[in-house]
C-alpha positions as CSV (number, residue, x, y, z in Angstrom):
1,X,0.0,0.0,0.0
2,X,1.0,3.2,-0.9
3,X,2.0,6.0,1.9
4,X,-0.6,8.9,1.7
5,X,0.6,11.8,3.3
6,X,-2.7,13.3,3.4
7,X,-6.4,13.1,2.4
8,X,-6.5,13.7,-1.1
9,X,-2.4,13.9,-1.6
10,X,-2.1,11.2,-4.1
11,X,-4.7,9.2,-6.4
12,X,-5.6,6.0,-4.6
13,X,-6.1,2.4,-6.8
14,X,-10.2,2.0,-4.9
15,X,-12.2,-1.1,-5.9
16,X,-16.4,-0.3,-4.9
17,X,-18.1,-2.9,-4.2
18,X,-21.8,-2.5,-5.1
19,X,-23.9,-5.7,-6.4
20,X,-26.5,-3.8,-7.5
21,X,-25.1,-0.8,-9.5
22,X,-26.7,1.5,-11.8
23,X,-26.8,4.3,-14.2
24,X,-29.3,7.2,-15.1
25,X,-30.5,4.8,-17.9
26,X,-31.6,2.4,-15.6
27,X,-34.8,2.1,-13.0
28,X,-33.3,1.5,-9.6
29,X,-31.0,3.5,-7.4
30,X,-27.8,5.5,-8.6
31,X,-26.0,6.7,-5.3
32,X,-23.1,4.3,-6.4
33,X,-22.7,5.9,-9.5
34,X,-22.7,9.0,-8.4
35,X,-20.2,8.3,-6.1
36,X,-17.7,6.5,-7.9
37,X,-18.2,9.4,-10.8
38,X,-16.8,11.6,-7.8
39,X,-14.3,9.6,-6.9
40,X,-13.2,9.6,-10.3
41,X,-13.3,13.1,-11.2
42,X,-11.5,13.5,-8.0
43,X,-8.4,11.8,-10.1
44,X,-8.8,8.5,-8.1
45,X,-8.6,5.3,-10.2
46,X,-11.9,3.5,-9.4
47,X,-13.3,-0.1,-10.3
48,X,-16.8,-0.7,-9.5
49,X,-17.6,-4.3,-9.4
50,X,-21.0,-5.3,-9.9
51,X,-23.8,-8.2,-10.4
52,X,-26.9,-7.7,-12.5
53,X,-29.6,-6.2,-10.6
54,X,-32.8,-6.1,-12.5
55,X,-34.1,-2.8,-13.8
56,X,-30.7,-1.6,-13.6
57,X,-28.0,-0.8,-16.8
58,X,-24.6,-0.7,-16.2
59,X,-23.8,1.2,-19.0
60,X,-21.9,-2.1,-20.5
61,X,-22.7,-4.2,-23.4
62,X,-21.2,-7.2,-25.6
63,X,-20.9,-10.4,-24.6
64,X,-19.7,-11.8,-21.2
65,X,-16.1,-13.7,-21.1
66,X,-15.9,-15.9,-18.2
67,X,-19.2,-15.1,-16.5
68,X,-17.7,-11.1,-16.7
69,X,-18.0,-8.5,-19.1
70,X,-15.7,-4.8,-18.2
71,X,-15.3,-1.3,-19.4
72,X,-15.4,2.4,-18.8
73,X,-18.4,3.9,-17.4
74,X,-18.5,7.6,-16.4
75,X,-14.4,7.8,-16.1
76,X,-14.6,4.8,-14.4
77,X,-13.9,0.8,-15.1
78,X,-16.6,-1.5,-14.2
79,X,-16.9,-4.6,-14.2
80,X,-20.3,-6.7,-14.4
81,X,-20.5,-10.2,-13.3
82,X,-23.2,-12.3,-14.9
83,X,-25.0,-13.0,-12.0
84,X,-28.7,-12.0,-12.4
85,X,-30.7,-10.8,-8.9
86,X,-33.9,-9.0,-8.1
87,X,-36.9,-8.6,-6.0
88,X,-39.0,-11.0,-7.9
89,X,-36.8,-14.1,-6.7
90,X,-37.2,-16.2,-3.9
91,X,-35.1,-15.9,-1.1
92,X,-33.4,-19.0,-1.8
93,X,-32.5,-17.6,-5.1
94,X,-31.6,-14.2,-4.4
95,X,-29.4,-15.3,-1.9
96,X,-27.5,-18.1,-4.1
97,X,-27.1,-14.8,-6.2
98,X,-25.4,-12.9,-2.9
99,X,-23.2,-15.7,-2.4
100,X,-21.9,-15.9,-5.8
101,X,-20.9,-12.2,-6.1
102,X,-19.4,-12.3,-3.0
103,X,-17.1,-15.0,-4.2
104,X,-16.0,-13.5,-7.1
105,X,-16.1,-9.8,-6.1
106,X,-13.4,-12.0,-2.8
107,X,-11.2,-13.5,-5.7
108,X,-10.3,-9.2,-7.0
109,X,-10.7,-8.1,-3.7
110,X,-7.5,-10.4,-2.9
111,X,-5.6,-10.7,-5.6
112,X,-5.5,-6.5,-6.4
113,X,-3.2,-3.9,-5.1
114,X,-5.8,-1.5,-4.3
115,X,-5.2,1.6,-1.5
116,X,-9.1,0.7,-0.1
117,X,-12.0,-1.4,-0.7
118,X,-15.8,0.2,-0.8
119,X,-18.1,-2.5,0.4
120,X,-21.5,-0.7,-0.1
121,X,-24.8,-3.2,2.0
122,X,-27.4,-4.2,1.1
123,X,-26.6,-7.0,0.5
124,X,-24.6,-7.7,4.0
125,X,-22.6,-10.2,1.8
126,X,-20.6,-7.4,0.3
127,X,-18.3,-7.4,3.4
128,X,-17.0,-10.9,2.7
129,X,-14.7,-9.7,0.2
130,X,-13.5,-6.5,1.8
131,X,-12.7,-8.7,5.1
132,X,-10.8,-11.0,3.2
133,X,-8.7,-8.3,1.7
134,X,-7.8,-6.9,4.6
135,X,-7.0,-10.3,6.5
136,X,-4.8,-11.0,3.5
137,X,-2.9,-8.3,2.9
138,X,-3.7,-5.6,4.9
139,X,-6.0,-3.5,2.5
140,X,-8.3,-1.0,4.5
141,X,-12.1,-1.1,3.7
142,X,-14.9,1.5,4.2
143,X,-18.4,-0.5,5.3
144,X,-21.7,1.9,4.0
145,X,-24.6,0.8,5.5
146,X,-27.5,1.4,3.2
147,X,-30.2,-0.6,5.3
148,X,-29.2,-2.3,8.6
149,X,-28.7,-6.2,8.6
150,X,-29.9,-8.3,10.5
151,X,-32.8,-6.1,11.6
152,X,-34.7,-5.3,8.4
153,X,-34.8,-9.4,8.0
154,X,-35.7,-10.0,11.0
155,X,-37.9,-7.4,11.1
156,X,-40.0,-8.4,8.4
157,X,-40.2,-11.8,9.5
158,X,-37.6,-13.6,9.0
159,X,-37.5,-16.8,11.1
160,X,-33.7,-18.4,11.1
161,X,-31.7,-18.0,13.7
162,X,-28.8,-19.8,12.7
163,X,-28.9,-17.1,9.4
164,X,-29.7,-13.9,11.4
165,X,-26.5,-14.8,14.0
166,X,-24.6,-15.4,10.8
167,X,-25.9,-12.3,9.9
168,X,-25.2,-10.6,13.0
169,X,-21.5,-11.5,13.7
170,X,-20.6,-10.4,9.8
171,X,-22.5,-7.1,10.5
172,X,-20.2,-6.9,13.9
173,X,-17.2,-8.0,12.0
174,X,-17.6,-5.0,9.4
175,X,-18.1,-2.5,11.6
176,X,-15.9,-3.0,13.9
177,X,-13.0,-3.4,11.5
178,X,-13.6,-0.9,8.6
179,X,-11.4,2.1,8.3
180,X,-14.5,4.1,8.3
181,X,-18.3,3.3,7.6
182,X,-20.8,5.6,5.6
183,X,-24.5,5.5,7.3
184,X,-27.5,6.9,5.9
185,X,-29.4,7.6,8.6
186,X,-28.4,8.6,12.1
187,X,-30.6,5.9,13.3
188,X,-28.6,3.1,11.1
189,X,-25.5,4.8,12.2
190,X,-26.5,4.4,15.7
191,X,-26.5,0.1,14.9
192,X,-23.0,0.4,13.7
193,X,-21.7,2.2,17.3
194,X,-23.7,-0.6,18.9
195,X,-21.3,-2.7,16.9
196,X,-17.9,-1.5,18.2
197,X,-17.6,1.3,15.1
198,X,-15.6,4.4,16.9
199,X,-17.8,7.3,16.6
200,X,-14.5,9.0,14.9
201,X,-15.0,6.8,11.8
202,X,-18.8,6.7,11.4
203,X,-20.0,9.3,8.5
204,X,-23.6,10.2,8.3
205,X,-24.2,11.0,4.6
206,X,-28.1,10.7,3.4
207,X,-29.2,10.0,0.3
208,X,-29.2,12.4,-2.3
209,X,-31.5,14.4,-5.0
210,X,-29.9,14.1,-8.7
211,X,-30.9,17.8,-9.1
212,X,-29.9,17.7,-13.2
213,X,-31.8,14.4,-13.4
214,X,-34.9,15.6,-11.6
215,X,-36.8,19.2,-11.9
216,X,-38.5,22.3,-13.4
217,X,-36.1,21.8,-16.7
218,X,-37.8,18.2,-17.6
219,X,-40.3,17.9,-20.5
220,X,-43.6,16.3,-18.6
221,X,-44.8,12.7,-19.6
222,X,-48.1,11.4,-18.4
223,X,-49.9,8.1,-19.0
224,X,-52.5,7.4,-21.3
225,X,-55.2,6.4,-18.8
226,X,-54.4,9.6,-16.7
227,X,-57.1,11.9,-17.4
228,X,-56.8,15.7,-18.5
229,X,-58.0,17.0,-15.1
230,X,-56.7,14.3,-13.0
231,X,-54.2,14.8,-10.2
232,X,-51.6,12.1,-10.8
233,X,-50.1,10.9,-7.5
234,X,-47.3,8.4,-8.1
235,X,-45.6,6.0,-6.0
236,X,-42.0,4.8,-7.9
237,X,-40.1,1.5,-6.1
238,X,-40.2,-1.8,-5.1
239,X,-43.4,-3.6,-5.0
240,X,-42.7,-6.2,-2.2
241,X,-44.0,-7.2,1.2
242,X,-41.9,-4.4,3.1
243,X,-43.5,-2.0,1.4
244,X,-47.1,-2.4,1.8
245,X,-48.6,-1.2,-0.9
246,X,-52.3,-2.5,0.2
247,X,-52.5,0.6,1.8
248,X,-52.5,2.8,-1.7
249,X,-54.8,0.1,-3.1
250,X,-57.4,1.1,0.2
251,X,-56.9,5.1,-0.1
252,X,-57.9,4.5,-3.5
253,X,-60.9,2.5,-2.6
254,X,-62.0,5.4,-0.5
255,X,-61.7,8.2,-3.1
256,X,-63.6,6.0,-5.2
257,X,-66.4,5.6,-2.6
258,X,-66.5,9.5,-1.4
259,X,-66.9,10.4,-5.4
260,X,-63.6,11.6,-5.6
261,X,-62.2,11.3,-9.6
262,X,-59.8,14.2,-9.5
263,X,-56.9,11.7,-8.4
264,X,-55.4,9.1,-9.7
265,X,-52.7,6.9,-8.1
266,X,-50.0,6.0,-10.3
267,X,-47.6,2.4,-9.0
268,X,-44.7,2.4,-10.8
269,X,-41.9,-0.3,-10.4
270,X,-41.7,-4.1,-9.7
271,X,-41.4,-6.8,-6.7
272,X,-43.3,-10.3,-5.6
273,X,-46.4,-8.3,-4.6
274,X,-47.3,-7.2,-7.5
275,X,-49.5,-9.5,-9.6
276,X,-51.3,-9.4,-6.1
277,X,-51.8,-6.3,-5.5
278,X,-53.1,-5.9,-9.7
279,X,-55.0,-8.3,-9.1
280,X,-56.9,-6.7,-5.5
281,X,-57.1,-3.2,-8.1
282,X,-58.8,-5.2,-10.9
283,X,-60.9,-7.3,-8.0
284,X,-62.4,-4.1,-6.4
285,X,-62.9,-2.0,-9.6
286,X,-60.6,0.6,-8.7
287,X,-60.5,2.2,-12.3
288,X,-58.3,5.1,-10.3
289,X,-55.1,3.0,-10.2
290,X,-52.9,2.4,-13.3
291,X,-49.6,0.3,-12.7
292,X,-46.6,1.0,-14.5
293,X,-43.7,-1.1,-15.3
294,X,-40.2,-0.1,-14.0
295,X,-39.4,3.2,-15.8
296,X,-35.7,4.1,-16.8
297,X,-34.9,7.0,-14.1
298,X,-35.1,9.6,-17.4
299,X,-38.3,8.7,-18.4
300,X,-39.6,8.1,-14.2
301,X,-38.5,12.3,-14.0
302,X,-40.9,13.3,-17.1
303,X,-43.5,11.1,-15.2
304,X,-42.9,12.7,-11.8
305,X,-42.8,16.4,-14.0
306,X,-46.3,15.6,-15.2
307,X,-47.5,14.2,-11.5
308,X,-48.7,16.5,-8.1
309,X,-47.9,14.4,-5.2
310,X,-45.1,11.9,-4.7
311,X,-46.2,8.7,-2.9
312,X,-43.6,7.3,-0.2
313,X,-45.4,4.1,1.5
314,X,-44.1,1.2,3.7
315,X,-45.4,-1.7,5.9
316,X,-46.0,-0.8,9.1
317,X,-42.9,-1.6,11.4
318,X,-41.5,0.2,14.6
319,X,-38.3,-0.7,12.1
320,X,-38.6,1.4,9.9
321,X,-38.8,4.7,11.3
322,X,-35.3,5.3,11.8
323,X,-33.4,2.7,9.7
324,X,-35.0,3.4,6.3
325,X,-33.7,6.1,3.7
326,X,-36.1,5.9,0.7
327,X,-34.4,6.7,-2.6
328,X,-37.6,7.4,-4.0
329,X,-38.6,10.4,-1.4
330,X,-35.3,12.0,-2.8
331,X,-36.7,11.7,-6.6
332,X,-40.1,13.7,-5.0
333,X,-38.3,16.2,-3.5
334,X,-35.8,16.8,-6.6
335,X,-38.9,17.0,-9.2
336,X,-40.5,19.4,-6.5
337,X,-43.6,17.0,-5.5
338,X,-45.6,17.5,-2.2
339,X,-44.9,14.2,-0.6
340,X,-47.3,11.9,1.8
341,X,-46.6,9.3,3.2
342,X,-47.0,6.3,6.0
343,X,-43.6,6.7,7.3
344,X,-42.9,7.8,10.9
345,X,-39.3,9.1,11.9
346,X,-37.0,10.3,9.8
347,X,-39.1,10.6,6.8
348,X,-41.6,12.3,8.8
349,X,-39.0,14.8,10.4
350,X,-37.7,15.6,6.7
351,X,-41.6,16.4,5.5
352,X,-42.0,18.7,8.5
353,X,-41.2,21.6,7.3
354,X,-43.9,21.7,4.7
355,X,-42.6,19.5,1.9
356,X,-45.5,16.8,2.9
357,X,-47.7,15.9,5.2
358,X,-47.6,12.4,7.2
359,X,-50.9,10.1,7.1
360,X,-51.5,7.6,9.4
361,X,-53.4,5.3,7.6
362,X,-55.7,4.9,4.0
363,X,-58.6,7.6,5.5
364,X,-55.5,10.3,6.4
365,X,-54.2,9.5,3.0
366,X,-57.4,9.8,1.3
367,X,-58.3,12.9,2.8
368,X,-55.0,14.1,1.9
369,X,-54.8,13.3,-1.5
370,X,-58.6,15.2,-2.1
371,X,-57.1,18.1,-0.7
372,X,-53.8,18.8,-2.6
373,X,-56.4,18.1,-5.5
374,X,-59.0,21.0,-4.2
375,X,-56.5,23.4,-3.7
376,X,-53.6,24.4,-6.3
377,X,-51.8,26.8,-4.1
378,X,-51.0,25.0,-1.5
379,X,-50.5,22.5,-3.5
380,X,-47.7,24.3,-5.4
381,X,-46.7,26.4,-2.2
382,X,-45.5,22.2,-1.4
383,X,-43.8,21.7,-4.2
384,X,-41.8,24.6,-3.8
385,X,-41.2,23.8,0.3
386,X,-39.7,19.9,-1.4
387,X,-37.8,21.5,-3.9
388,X,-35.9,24.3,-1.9
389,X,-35.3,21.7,0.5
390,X,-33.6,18.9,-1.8
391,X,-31.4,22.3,-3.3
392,X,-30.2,23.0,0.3
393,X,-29.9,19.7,2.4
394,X,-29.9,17.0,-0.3
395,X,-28.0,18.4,-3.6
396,X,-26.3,14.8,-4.6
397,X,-23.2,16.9,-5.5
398,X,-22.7,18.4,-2.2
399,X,-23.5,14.5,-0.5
400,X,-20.9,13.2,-2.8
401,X,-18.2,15.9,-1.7
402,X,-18.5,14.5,1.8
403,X,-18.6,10.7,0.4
404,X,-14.8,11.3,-0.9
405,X,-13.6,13.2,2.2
406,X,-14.6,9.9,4.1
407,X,-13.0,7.9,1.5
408,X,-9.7,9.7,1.3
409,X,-10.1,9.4,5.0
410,X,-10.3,5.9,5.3
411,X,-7.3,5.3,3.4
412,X,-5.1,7.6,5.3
413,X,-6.4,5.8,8.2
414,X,-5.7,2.1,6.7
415,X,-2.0,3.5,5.8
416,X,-1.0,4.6,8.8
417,X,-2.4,1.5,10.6
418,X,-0.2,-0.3,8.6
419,X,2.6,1.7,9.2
420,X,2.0,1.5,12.5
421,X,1.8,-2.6,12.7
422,X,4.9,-2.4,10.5
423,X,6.8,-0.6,13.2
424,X,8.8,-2.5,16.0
425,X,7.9,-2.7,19.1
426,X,3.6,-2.0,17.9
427,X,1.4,-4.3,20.1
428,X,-2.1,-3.9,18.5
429,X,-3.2,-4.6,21.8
């Protein structure tokens, strides 16, 4: 490893670990590529390694060589390995699909000379490979916790305790021996103090609001069973047991009921709930609902441009409140939607200010929803409120600034640990 004098001194040789990378092009989540982009255009030689997450593109094309396909994405190399994973699978499957990155995402991990190792959860599997390389030779790893494992799991009701303690002692393993780890929330950093991370080397950085992607500047785009004078509300993500969906499904049950055809709810996205929950809208007659499939995030931002309200929904767990950082509320806020949703805690705390409002349950969000539609002004006063606040708290750019810092960090702190432990006489004790 290469002696770095200070943070930012001298390019570093990083591999990111992140299984389910995107682009823009795709319809899932891009915080990785924004900030390996960053890292890049900091003059830092990156390789992202990634699987093949479903709705995502990489950005890579051509056939696969080996079970791996690489090249340069965004001033960075990537690498895709052709291992295919998604909501829709089964446990069993998706977590066959974990196992298998892990292993081959280990195999560069160890064999590279890299200055650090970025092993970005979910899945908790990532931190296999960036253990190994630091057991092996010594290379220092930063751990970003995206959603807290094992709690989510067991959470939602997950019932194997030989898996979750599995779970568990990697979690403990990570945190206690990264360089530094990235949290998203203060309430998933708090997991990784409770895990032996020193509060010196635990970052809070949020997600972020692609303010370019998302905004006043994109053409509008809205569906063809979306009504002139219709209020489009739209919920974009994953449509899966976590995120308890049933409750849109009942708000719109209730608008239909009261007389209310000035909304219409808008599910856009994917997940093992939905031919379910189509099926419940189809079932009950609720003409009010159109699903979408998953949109590419440029054409999801002329759909939210055409929209009114930004829907952010999840099941209804103690869980979520503070260990939950919705990349879809960012979106809302960026494209300068008035926001409800189901979610106490941080979400709720972020919408105080008068981006959104907070409903309880389907009656709150009914009620809601008939509002922002009677009323224009406020309606656009809300907008505004979610808008100025993704410029000021949330501008991706200024989130990604602080992502290097803790990067270049990290590595300064891996070197001189290793200087240290070179050093006679050092007793890591």
């Amino acid at each position: 490893m290469r002696c770095i004098a200070e943070a930012g001194a001298a390019s570093l040789r990083i591999l990111y670990l992140h299984q389910h990378f995107s682009t823009p092009d795709g319809a899932t989540a891009t915080r990785s590529h924004a900030m390996a982009r960053a890292l890049a255009q900091r003059g830092h030689a990156v390789t992202l390694a990634c699987g093949q997450f479903s709705g995502a593109a990489t950005g890579l094309s051509g056939p696969f060589r080996r079970g791996r396909r690489s090249g340069r994405v965004s001033g960075f190399e990537l690498v895709e390995f052709a291992i295919p994973c998604g909501n829709a699978m089964s446990l069993k499957a998706r977590t066959a699909a974990f196992l298998r990155y892990a292993a081959r995402a280990g195999w560069m991990a160890a064999r590279g000379e890299w200055d650090l190792v970025i092993a970005s959860s979910t899945p908790l599997t990532v931190a296999l490979p960036a253990l190994a390389a630091r057991r092996l030779r010594g290379t220092p790893f930063l751990f970003e916790i995206r959603d807290p494992w094992p709690e989510l799991p067991a959470a939602l009701g997950l019932r194997a305790p030989g898996l979750l303690a599995a779970m568990e002692r990697l979690a403990g393993a990570a945190c206690r021996n990264a360089s530094a780890v990235v949290a998203l929330t203060e309430g998933i950093g708090a997991t990784a103090l409770a895990r032996g991370t020193p509060a010196g080397r635990l970052h809070v950085i949020p997600q972020g609001c692609d303010l370019d992607l998302f905004g006043p500047q994109v053409a509008p785009w809205r569906p063809e069973a979306a009504g002139s004078q219709e209020m489009l509300a739209v919920y974009a993500g994953a449509h899966g047991r976590a995120n308890g969906l049933g409750l849109l499904l009942d708000a719109a049950a209730r608008l239909r009921a009261a007389g209310e055809r000035r909304v219409r709810l808008v599910l856009v996205g994917e997940g093992g709930e939905r031919p379910a929950l189509v099926a419940d809208a189809a079932a009950r007659g609720l003409g009010n609902v159109t699903f979408l499939d998953p949109l590419p995030k440029r054409e999801l931002a002329r759909l939210l441009a055409g929209s009114r309200a930004g829907l952010l929904c999840l099941a209804p767990l103690p869980e979520f409140a503070e260990w939950t950082a919705p990349n879809k509320l960012m979106d809302y806020l960026a494209a300068g939607l008035p926001v409800l949703s189901n979610v106490p805690g941080e979400a709720a705390r972020i919408l105080s200010g008068g981006a959104g409002e907070t409903c309880a349950d389907a009656a709150s969000l009914a009620a809601a929803l008939s509002r922002l539609a009677a009323d224009p002004g406020r309606r656009e006063a809300m907008g505004r409120a979610a808008r100025d606040l993704a410029v000021r708290r949330f501008d991706r750019r200024l989130l990604a600034a602080r992502f290097v810092t803790a990067v270049e960090g990290a590595a300064a702190e891996g070197a001189a640990t290793s200087r240290a432990a070179a050093a006679p006489g050092w007793d890591a004790a």
